[in-house]
ZANUPA-344933 format. One line per field, with one value per residue: x negated, y, z of N, C-alpha, C in turn; residue in one letter. Coordinates in nm, 2 decimals, padded with zeros to 4 digits. Atoms other than C-alpha are relative to their C-alpha. Layout:
ZANUPA-344933
n_xx <- X; ...
n_yy <- Y; ...
n_zz <- Z; ...
ca_xx <- X; ...
ca_yy <- Y; ...
ca_zz <- Z; ...
c_xx <- X; ...
c_yy <- Y; ...
c_zz <- Z; ...
residuo <- a; ...
//
This chain:
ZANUPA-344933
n_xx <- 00.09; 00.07; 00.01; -00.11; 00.06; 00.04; 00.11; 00.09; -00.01; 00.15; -00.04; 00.09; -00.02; -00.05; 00.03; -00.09; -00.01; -00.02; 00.01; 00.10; 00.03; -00.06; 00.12; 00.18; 00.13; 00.08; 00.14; 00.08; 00.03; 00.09; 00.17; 00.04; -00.03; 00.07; -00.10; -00.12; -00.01; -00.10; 00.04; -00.12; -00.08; -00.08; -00.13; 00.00; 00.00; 00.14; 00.01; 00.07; -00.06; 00.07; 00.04; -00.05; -00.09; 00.07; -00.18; 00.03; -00.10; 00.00; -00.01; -00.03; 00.00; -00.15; 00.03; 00.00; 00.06; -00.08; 00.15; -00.04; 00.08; 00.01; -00.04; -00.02; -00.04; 00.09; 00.16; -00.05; 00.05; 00.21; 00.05; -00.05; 00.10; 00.17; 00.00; 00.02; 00.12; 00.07; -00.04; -00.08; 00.12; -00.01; -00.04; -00.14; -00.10; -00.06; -00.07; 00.03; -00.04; -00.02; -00.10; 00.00; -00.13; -00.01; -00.11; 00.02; 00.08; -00.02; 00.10; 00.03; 00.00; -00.03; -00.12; 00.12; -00.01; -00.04; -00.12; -00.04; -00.07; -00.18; -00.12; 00.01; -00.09; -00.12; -00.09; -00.07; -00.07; 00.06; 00.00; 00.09; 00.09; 00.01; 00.11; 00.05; 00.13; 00.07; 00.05; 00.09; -00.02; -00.08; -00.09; -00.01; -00.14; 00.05; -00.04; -00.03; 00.01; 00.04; 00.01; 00.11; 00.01; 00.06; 00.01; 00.04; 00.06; -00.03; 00.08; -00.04; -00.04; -00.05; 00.07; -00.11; 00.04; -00.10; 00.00; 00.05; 00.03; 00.02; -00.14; -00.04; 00.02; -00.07; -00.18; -00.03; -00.01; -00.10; -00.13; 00.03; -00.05; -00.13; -00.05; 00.05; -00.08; -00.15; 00.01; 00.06; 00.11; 00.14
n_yy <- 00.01; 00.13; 00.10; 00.08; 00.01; 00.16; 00.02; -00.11; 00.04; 00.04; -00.05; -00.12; 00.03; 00.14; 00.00; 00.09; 00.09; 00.13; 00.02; 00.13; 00.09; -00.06; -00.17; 00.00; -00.06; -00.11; 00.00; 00.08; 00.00; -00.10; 00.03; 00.13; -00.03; -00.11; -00.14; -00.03; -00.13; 00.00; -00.15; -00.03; -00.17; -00.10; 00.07; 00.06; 00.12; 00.02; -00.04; 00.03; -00.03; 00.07; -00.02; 00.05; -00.11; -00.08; -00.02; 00.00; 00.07; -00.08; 00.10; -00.03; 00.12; 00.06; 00.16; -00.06; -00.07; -00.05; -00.01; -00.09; -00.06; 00.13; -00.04; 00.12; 00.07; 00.10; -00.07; 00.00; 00.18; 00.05; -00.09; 00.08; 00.15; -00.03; -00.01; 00.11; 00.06; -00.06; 00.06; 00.16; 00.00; 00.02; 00.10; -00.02; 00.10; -00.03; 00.14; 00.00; -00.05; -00.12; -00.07; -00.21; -00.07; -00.15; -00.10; -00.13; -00.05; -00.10; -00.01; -00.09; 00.00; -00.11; -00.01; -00.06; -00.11; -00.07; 00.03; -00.07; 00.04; -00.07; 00.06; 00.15; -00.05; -00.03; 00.10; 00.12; 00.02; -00.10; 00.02; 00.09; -00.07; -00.09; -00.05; -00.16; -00.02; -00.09; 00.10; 00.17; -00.04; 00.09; -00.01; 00.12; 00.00; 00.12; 00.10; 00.12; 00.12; 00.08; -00.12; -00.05; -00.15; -00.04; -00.14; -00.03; -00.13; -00.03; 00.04; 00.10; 00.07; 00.01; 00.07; 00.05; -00.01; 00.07; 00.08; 00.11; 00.10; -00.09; -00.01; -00.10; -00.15; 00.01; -00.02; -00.17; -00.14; 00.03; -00.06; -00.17; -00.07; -00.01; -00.12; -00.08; 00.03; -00.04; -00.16; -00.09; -00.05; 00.00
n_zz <- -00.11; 00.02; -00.04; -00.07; -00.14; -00.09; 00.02; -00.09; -00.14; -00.11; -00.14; -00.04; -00.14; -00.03; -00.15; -00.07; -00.12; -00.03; -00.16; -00.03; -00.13; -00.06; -00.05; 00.07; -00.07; 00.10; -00.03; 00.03; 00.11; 00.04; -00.02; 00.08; 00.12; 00.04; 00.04; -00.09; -00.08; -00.13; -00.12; -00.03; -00.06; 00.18; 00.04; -00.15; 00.09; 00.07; 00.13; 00.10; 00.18; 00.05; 00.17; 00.10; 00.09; -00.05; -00.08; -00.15; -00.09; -00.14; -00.07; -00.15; -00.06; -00.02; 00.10; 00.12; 00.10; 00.12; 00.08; 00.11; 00.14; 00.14; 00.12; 00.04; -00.11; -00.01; -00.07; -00.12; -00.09; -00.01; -00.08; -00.13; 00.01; -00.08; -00.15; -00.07; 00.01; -00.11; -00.15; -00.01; 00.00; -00.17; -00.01; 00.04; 00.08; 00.12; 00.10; 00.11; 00.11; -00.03; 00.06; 00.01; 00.07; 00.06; -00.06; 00.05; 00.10; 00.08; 00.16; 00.12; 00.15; 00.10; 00.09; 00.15; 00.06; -00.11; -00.05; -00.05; -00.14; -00.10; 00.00; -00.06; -00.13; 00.03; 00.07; -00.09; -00.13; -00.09; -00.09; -00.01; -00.02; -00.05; 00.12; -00.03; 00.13; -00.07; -00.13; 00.07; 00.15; 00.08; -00.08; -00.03; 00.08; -00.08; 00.05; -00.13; 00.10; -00.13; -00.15; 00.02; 00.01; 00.12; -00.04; 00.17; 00.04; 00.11; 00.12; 00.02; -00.09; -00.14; -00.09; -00.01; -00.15; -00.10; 00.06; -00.08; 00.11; 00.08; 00.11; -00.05; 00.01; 00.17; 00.02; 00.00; 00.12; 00.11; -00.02; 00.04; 00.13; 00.03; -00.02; 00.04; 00.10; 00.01; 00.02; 00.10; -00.01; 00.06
ca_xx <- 00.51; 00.16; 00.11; 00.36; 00.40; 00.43; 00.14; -00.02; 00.06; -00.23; -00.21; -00.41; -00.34; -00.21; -00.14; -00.04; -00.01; -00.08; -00.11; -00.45; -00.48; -00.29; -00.55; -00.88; -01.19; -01.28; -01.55; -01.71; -01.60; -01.76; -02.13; -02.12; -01.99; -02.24; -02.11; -01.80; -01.68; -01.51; -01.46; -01.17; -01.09; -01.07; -00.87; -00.73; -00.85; -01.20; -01.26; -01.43; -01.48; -01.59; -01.74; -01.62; -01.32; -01.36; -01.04; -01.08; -00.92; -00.82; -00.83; -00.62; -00.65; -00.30; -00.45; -00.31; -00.45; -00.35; -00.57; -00.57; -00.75; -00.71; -00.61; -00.45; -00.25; -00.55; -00.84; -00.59; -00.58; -01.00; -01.02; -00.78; -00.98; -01.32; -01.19; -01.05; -01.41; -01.58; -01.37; -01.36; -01.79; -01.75; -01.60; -01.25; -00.94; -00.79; -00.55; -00.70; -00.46; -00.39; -00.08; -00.02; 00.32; 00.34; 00.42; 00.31; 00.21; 00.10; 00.05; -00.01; 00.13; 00.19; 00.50; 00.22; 00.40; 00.47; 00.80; 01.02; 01.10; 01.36; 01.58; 01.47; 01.63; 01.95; 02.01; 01.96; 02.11; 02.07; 02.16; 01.82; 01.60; 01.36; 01.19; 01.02; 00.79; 00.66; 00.58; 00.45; 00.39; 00.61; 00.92; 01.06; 01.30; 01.38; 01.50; 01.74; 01.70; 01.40; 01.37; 01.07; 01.00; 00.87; 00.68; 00.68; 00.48; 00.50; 00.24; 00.40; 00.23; 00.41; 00.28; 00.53; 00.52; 00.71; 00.68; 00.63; 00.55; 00.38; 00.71; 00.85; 00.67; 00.75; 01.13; 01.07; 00.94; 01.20; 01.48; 01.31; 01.28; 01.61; 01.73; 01.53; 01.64; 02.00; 01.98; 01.77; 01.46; 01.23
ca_yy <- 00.87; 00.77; 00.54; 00.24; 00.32; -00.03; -00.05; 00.21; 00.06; 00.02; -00.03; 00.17; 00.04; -00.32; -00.31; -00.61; -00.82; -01.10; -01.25; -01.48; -01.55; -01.48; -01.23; -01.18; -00.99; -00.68; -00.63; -00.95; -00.93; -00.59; -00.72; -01.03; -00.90; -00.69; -00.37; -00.40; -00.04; -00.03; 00.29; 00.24; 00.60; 00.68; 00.37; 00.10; -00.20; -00.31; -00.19; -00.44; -00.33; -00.57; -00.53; -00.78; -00.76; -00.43; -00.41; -00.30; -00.54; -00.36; -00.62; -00.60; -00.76; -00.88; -01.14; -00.90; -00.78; -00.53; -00.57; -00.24; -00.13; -00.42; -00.38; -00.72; -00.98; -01.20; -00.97; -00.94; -01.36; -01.37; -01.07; -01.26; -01.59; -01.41; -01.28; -01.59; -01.77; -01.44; -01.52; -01.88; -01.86; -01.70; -02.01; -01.84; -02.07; -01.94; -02.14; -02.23; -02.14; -01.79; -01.59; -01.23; -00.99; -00.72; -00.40; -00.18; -00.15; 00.16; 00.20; 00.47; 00.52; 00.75; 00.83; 01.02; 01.28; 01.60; 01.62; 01.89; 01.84; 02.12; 01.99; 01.63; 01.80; 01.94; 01.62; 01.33; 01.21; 01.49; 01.30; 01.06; 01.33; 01.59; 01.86; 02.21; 02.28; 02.56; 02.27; 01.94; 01.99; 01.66; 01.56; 01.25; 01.04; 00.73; 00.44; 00.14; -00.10; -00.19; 00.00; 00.25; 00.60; 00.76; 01.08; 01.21; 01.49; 01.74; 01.60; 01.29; 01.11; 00.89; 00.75; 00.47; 00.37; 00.09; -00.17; -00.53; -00.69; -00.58; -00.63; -00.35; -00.05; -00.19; -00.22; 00.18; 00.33; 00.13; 00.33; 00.64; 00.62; 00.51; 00.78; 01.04; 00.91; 00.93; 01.30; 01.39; 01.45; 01.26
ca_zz <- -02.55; -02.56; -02.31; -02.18; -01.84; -01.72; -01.88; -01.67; -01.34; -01.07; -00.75; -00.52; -00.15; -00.04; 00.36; 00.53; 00.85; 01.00; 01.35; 01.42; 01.75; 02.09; 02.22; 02.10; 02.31; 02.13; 02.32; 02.25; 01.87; 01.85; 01.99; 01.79; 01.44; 01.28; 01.17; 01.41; 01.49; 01.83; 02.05; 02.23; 02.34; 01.93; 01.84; 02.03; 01.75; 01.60; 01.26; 01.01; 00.65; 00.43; 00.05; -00.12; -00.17; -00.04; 00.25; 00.62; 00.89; 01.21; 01.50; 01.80; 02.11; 02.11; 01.80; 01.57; 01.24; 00.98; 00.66; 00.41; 00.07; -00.11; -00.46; -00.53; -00.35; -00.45; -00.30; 00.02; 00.05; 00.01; 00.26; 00.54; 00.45; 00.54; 00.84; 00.95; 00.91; 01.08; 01.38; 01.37; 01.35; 01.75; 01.80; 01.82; 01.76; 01.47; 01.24; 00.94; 00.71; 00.80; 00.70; 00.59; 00.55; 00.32; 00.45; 00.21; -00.20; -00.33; -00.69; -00.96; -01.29; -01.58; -01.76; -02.04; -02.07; -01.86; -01.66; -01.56; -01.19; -01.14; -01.39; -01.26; -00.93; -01.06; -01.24; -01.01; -00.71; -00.45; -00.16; -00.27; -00.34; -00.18; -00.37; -00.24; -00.48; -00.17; 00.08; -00.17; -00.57; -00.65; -00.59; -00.39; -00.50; -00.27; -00.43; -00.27; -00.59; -00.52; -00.14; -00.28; -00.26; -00.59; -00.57; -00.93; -01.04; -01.31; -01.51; -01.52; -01.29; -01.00; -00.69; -00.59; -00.19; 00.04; -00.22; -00.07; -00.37; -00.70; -00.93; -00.71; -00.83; -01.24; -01.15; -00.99; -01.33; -01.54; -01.32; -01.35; -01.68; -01.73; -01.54; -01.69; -02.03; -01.95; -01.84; -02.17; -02.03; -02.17
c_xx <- -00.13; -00.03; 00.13; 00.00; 00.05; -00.12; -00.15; 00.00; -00.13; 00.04; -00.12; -00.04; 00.07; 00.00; 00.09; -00.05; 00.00; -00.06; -00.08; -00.04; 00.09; -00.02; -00.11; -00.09; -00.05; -00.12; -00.12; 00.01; -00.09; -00.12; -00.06; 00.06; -00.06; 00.08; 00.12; 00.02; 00.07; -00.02; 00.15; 00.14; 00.02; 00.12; 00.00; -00.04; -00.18; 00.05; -00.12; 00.03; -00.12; -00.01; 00.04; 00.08; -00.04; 00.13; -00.09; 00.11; -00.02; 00.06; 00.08; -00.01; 00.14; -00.01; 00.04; -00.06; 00.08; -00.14; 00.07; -00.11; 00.01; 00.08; 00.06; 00.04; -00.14; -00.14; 00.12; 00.00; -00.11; -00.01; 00.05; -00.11; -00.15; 00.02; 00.04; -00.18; -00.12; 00.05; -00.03; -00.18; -00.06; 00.04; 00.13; 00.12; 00.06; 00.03; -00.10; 00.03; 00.10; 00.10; 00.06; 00.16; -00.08; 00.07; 00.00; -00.05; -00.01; -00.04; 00.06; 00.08; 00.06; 00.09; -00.03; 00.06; 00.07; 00.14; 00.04; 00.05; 00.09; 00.10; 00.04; 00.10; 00.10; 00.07; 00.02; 00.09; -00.01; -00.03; -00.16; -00.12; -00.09; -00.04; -00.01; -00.11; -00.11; -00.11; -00.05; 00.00; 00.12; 00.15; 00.05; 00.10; -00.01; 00.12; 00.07; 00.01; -00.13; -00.02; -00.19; 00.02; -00.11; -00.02; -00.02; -00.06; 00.03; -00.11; 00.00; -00.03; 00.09; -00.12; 00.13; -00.06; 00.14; 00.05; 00.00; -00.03; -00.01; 00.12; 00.10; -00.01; 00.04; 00.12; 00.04; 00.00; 00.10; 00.13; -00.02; -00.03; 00.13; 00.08; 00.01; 00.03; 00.17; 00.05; -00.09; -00.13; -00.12; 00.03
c_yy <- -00.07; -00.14; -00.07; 00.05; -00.12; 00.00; 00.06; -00.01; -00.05; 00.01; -00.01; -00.08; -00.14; 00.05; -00.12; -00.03; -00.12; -00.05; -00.12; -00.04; 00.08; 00.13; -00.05; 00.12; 00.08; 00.00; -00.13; 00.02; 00.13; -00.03; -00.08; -00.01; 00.13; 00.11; 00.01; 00.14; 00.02; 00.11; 00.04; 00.14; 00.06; -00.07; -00.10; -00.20; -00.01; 00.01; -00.12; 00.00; -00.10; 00.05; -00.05; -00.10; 00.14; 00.06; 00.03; -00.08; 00.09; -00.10; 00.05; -00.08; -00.06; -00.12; 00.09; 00.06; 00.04; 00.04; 00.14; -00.04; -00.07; 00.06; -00.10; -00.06; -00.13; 00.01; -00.02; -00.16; 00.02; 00.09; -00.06; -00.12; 00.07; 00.06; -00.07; -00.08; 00.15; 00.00; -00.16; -00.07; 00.07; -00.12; 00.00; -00.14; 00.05; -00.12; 00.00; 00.04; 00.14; 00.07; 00.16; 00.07; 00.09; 00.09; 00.10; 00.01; 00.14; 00.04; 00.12; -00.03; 00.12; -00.03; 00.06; 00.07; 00.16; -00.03; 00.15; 00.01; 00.10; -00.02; -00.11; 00.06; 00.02; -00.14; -00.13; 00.02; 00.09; -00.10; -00.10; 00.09; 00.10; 00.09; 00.16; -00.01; 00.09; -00.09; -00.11; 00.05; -00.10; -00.03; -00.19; -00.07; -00.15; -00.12; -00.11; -00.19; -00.02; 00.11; 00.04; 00.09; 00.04; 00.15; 00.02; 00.16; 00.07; -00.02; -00.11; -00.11; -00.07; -00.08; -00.11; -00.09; -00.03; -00.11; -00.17; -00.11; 00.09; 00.05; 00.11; 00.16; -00.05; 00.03; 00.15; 00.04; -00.07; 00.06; 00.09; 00.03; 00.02; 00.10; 00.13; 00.00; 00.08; 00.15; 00.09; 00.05; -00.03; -00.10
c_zz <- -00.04; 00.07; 00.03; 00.13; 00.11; -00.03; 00.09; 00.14; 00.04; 00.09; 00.06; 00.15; 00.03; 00.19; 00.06; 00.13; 00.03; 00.16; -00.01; 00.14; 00.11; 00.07; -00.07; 00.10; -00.10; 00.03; -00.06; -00.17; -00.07; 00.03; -00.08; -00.15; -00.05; -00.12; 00.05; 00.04; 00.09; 00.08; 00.02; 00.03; -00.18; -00.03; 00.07; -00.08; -00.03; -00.15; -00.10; -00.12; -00.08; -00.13; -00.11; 00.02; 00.09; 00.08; 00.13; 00.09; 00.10; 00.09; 00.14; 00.07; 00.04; -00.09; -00.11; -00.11; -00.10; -00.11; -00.12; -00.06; -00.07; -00.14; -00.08; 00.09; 00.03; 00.10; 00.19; 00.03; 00.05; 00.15; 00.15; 00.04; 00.08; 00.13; 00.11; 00.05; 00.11; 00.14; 00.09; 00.03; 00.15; 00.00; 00.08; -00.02; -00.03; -00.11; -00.12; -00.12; 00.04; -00.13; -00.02; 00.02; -00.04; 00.03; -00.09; -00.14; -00.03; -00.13; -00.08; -00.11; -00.08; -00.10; -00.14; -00.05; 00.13; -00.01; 00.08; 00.17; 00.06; -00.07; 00.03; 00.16; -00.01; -00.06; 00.03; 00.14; 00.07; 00.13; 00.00; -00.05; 00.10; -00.09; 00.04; -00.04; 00.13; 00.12; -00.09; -00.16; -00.05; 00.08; 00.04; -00.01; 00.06; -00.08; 00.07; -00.14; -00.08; 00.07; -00.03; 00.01; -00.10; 00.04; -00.15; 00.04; -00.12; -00.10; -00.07; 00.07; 00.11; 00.04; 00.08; 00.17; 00.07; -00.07; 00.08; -00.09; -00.18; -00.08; 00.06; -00.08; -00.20; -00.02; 00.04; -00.13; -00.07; 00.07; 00.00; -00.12; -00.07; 00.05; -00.06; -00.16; -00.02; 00.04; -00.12; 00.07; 00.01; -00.13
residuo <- x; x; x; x; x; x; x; x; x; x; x; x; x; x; x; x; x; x; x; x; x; x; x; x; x; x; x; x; x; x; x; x; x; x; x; x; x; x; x; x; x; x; x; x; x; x; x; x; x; x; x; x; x; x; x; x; x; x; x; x; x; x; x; x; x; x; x; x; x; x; x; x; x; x; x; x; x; x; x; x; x; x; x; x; x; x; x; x; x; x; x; x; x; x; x; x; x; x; x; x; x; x; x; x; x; x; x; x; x; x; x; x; x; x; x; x; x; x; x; x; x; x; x; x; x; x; x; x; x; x; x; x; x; x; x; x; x; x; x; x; x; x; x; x; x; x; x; x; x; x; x; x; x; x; x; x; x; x; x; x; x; x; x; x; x; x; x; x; x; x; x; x; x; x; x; x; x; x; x; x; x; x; x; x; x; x
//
């Protein structure tokens, strides 16, 4: 193989949670946060996307927020932190040390070498696979050690999804290669 494919892990999507206040006033956060995008009848949250790091928070008025894009648990801290402080600058009462869940990593990596996926089908688990090459090109293959779902492709790529922590999608490809090993096919 050429590459490692630990080594080739990226992650793509970070999506977490976190609850900042009991309600919040969209309306007023949409007039008074420039570039706020609010239009209730599309969605029922305020949209602010910030640059750097480069994540969108989606505000509800319930106090809730769900921050995506991030690409790091570190960019996902900074990104909460600036939106505590753009709340907290209405003059909001928001905790100061604001807390996230993870609901979601998604990361990339390459196994660097093509992959057969219909004897990958005949040869794993059935009951933990899907695979209609007519309906998706890859095939799905859901994991309960750690709880992930791997989309492998035949180019070797996967896309690995329902992580909650990075060390997730590394402990996926070391059981798909191990797998894939142990049936001879790669």
């Amino acid at each position: 193989m050429k590459v490692n494919p630990e080594d080739s892990l990226k992650i793509e999507n970070i999506v977490a949670s976190a609850k900042v206040a009991k309600e919040l006033d969209l309306q007023m956060i949409n007039e008074k946060i420039k570039d706020a995008e609010y239009n209730k009848k599309r969605f029922p949250g305020v949209v602010l996307r910030m640059q750097e790091p480069k994540i969108a928070a989606l505000v509800f008025g319930s106090g809730k927020v769900v921050l995506t894009g991030a690409k790091s648990i570190d960019s996902l801290s900074k990104g909460l932190e600036i939106l505590g402080d753009k709340l907290r600058e209405l003059k909001l009462d928001i905790p100061k040390n604001l807390e996230y869940k993870v609901q979601n990593i998604v990361t990339s990596a390459d196994l660097g070498t093509p992959i057969n996926l219909n004897k990958i089908a005949v040869g794993f688990n059935l009951e933990r696979i899907e695979y209609e090459p007519e309906q998706f090109p890859g095939l799905v293959y859901r994991l309960d050690e750690p709880k992930v779902v791997v989309l492998l492709f035949g180019s070797g790529k996967l896309i690995i999804t329902g992580g909650k922590q990075p060390e997730d999608a590394r402990l996926a490809v070391q059981k798909i290669l191990s797998d894939l090993s142990n049936l001879g096919l790669i």
